[in-house]
C-alpha positions in Angstrom: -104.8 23.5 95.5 -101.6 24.8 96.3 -100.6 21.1 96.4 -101.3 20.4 93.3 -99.4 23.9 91.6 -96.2 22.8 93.6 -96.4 19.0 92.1 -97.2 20.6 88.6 -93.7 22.6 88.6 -91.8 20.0 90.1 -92.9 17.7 87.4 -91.9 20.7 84.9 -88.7 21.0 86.2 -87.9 17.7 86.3 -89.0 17.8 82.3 -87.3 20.6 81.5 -84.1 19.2 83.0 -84.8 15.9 81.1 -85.3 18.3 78.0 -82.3 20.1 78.5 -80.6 17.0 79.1 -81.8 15.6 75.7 -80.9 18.8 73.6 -77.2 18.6 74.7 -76.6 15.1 74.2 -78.1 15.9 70.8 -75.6 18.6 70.3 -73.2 16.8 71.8 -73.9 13.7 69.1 -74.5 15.8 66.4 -71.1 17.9 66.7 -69.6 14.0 67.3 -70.7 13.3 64.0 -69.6 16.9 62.3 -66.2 16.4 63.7 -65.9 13.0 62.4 -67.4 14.3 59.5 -64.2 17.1 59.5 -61.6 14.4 60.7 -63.1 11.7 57.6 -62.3 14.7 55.0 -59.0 15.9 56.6 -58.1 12.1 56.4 -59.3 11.7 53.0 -57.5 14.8 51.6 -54.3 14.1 53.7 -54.6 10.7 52.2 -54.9 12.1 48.8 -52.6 14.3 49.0 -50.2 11.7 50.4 -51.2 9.3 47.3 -50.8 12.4 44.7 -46.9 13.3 46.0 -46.1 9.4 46.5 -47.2 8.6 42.8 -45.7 11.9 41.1 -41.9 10.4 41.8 -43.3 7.4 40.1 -44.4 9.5 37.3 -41.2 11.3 37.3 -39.3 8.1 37.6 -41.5 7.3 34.1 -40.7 10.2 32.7 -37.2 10.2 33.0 -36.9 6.5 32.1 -39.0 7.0 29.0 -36.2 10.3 28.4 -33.6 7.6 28.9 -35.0 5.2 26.2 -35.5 7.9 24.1 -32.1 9.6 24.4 -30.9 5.8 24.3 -32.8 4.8 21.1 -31.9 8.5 19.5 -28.1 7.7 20.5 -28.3 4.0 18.7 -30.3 5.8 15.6 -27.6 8.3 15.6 -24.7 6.0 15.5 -26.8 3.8 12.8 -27.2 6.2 11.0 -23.6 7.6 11.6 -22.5 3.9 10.6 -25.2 4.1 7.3 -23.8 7.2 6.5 -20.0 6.1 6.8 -20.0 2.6 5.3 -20.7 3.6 2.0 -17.8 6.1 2.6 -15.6 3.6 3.3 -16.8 1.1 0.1 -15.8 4.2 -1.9 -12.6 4.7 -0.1 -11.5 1.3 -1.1 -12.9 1.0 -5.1 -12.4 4.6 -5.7 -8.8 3.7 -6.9 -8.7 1.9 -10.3 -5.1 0.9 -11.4 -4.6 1.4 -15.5 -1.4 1.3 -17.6 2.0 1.1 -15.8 0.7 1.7 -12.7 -0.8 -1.4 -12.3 2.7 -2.9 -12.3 4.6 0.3 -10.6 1.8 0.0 -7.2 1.6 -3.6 -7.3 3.1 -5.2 -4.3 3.8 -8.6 -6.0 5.5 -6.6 -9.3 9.5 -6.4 -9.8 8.7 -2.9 -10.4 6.9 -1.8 -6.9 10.5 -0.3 -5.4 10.9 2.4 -8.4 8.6 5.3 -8.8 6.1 5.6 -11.2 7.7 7.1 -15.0 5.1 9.2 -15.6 6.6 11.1 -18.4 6.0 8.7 -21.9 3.3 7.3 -23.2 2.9 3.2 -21.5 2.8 0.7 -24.3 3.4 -2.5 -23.3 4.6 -4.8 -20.8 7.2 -8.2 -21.4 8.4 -11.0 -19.6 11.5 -13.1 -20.7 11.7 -15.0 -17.6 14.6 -13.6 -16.6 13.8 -10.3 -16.8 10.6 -8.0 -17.0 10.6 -5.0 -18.7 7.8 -1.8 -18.8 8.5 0.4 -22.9 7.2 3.9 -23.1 7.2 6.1 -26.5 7.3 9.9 -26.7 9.8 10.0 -23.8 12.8 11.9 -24.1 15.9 12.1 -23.0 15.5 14.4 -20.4 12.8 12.5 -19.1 15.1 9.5 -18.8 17.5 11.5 -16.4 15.1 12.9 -14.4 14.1 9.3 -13.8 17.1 7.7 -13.4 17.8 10.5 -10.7 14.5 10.0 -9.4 15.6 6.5 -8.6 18.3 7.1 -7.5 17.2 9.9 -4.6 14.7 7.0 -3.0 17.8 5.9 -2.1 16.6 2.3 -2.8 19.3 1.5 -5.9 22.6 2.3 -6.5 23.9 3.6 -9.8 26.3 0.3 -10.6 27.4 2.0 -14.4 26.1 4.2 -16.7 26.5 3.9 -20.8 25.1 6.9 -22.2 21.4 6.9 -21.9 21.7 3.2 -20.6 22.0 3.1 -17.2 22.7 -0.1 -14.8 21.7 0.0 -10.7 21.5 -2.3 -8.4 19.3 -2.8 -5.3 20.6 -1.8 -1.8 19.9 -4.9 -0.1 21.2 -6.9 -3.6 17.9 -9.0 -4.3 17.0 -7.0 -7.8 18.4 -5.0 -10.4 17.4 -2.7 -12.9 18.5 -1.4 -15.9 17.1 2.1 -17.9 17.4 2.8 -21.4 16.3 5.5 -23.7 16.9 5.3 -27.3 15.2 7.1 -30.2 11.9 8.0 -27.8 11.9 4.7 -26.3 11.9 4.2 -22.4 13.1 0.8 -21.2 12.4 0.0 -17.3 14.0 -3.5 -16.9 14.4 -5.4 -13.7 15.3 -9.1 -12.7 16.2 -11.0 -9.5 19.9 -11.0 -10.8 21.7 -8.4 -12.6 23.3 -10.2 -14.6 20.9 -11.7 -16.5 18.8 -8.7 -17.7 18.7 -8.3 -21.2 18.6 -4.7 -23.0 15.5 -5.2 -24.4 16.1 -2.1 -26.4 18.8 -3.4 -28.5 17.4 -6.9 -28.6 17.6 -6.5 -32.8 21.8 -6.9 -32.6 22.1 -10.5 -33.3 25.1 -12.8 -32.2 27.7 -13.7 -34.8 26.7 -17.2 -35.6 30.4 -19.5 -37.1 30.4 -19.9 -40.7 29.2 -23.0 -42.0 32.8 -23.9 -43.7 36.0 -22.4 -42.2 39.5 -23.3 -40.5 40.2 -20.7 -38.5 40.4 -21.7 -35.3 39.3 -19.7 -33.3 36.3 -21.6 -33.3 37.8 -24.3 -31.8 38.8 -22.4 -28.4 35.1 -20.8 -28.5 33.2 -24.1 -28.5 35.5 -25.6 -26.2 32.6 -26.3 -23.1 36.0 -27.0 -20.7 37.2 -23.9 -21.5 35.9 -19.9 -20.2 36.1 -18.7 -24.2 33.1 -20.9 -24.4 30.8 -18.4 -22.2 31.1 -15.7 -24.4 29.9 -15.0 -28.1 32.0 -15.7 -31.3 34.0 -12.8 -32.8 34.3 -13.1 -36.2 36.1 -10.0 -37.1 39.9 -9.4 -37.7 42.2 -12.4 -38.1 42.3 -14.6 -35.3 46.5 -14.7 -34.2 46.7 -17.0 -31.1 45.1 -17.9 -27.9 47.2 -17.9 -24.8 46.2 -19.2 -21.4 46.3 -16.8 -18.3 45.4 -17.9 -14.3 41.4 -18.9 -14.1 40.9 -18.3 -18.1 42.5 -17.1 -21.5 43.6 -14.0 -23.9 42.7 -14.5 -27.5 44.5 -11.6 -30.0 43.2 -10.9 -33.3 44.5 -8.6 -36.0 42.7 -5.9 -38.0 40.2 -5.0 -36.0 38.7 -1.5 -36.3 38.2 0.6 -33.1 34.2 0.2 -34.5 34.5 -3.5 -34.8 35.8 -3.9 -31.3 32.8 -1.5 -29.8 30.0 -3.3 -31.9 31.7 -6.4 -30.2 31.0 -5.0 -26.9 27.3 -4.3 -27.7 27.3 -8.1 -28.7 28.6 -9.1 -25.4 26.3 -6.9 -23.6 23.0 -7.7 -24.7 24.2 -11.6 -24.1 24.1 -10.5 -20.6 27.5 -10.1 -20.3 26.9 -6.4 -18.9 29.3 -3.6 -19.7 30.4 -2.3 -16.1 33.1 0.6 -17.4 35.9 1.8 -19.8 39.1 3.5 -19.3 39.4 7.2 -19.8 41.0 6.3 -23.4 38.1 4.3 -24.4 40.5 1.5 -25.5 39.9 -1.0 -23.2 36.4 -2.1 -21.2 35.2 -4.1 -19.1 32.0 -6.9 -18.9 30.7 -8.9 -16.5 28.2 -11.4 -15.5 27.8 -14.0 -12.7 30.5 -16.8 -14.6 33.2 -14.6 -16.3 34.8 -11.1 -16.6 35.5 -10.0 -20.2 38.5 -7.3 -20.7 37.9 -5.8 -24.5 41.4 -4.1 -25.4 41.9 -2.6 -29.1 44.4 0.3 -30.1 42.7 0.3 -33.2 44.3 -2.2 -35.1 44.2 -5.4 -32.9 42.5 -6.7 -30.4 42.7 -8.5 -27.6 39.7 -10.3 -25.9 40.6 -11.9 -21.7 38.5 -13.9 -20.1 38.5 -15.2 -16.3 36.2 -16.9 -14.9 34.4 -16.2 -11.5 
């Protein structure tokens, strides 16, 4: 009996050893598998976590690229916009400025008349060509307004005052490739200029006509004036007086007429002037004056009562 109670308890024993056994390796598995359980979800979150701050540069890198294109495409709006805003700007600019009246010839760069300044003080009427010479009239000027013109000219510095005649004035250009000549007379303005001096006309006393021979005479002076060999034939008849001789001087001639009126002698020098033979100066008496042009210089002398007219050629 006691046999078997001693078996029985060794057989216990040996179970609850086995049992023991069993409920560690249990525990053992089962805190195995919580562990891995723990080390899944650590890796899992540190993967995450790893995946989250690796993809937020990306999204940062987005951003600010997307911030670039914006400020990029707001910078090329701008300046379109800037460029929209200052073409028209510019179109304006450029047609704003419509030339009428004398300025048209005064600012044009191709015009005889672009190295004077504008006369602004008459009333523009009209503009002429004579080939030779181009010419700008204004009414209602005075002639105040026609020396604070010429003076205007002058202080540009551009044209030197060759003679003056009264309100008639004669310059010529500094570097000597045009001349111009201002007139005023009876509230007309006269701006004339031509390549060569010489050849401008005053327009403004265009009405004095040349003497013209008579059909029937025999006085001969006629015969030295249509002489083409000789220099008399450059210049315009005088009829006046009583021709007394012709005498020949070095390069020309001196032709002397009698009872010619101090009056005759000056309207004589109008006659030569607006032929283009251009009055250059007198002497302090007034009895003697001089003409030029590019052929011949004229010498007018008169005391009153005769007359001499010398001509040399150039």
């Amino acid at each position: 009996m006691k046999e078997m109670e001693r078996n029985m308890k060794r057989r216990i024993g040996k179970l609850s050893v086995i049992l023991s056994a069993v409920i560690f390796a249990t525990a053992a598995i089962s805190a195995c598998r919580k562990k891995d359980d723990i080390s899944e979800i650590t890796r899992t979150f540190e993967y995450t976590k790893t995946q989250i701050e690796t993809t937020k540069p990306e999204k940062t890198t987005e951003e600010s690229k997307e911030t670039t294109i914006e400020k990029e495409t707001t910078k090329e709006s701008t300046k379109e916009t800037t460029q929209e805003t200052t073409r028209p700007s510019q179109k304006e600019t450029t047609t704003k400025k419509e030339l009428t009246g004398a300025a048209v010839y005064f600012e044009d760069k191709n015009s005889v008349f672009n190295t004077l300044p504008s006369f602004d003080a008459g009333v523009y009427e009209e503009y002429f060509n004579q080939g030779y010479v181009e010419g700008l009239r204004f009414s209602n000027a005075t002639e105040s307004s026609y020396s604070e013109y010429l003076q205007a000219v002058l202080n540009e510095g551009k044209y030197t005052l060759n003679s003056q005649d009264g309100t008639r004035a004669y310059l010529a250009a500094a570097n000597g490739d045009m001349c111009v000549t201002l007139i005023y007379k009876d509230g007309t303005m006269l701006v004339e200029a031509g390549a060569n001096y010489w050849d401008i006309l005053t327009y403004a006393e265009n009405d004095t006509q040349a003497p013209t021979k008579p059909s029937e005479t025999t006085d001969g002076r006629y015969a030295y004036f249509d002489n083409k060999d000789s220099v008399l034939s450059q210049i315009p008849y005088m009829t006046e007086g009583t021709f007394t001789g012709c005498d020949a001087i070095d390069g020309g001639a001196v032709m002397t007429f009698s009872g010619v009126s101090a009056d005759m002698a000056a309207a004589y020098g109008d006659i030569l002037d607006n032929s283009g033979i251009m009055f250059t100066g007198s002497t302090p008496d007034g009895q003697t004056s001089y003409y030029v042009n590019d052929k011949v210089i004229v010498t007018l002398a008169c005391d009153g009562s005769t007359m001499t007219i010398q001509v040399v050629g150039q």
